[in-house]
C-alpha positions in Angstrom: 35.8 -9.7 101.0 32.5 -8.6 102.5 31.7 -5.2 103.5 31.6 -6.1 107.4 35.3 -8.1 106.8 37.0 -4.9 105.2 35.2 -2.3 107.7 36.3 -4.5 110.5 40.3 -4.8 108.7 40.0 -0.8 108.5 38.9 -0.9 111.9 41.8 -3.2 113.1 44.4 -1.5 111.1 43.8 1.9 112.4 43.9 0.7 115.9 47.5 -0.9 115.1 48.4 2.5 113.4 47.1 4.4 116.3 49.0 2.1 119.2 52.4 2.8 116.9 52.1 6.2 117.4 51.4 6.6 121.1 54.2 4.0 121.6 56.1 6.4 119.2 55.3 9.1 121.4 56.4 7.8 124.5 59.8 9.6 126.2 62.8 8.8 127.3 62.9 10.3 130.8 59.6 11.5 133.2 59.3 15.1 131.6 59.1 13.6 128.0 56.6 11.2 128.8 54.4 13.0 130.9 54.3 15.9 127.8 53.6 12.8 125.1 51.0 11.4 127.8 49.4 14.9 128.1 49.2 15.4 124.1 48.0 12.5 123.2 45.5 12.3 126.2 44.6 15.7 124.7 44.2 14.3 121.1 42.1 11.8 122.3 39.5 13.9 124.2 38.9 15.8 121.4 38.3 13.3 119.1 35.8 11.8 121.1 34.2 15.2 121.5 34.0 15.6 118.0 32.2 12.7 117.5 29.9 13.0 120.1 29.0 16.5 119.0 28.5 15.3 115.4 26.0 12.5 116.7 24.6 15.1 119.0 24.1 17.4 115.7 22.8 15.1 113.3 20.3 13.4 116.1 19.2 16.9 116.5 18.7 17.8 113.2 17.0 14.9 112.5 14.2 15.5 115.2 13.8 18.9 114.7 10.3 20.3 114.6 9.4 23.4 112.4 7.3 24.7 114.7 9.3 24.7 117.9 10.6 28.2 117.6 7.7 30.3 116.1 5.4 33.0 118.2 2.3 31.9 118.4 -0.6 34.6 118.1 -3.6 34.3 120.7 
């Protein structure tokens, strides 16, 4: 198996895994799904928010310049 084949079965399989659960999450009546909804709606925002602050980190990192933040003497 090629690296792109497994990374795209990894891929695949967690998005399976992932659909399981919220299905698993899902109520019986209105108040119980609206709670599940809310969690997992929850869940994912802060996933994605950890990501993007990670890119947002390591981008920024990457581009820093040493001299950005000293004084400067005239």
């Amino acid at each position: 198996m090629s690296r792109q084949t497994s990374r795209h079965s990894l891929i695949a399989g967690l998005m399976v895994a992932l659909l399981c659960l919220a299905l698993a999450g899902c109520g019986y009546n209105r108040g119980e799904r609206a709670a599940s909804g809310g969690l997992l709606g929850a869940g994912g925002g802060a996933a994605i928010a950890a990501v993007t602050v990670a890119i947002v980190a390591v981008i920024s990192a990457a581009t820093k310049r040493s001299d950005c933040c000293e004084l400067r003497e005239a």
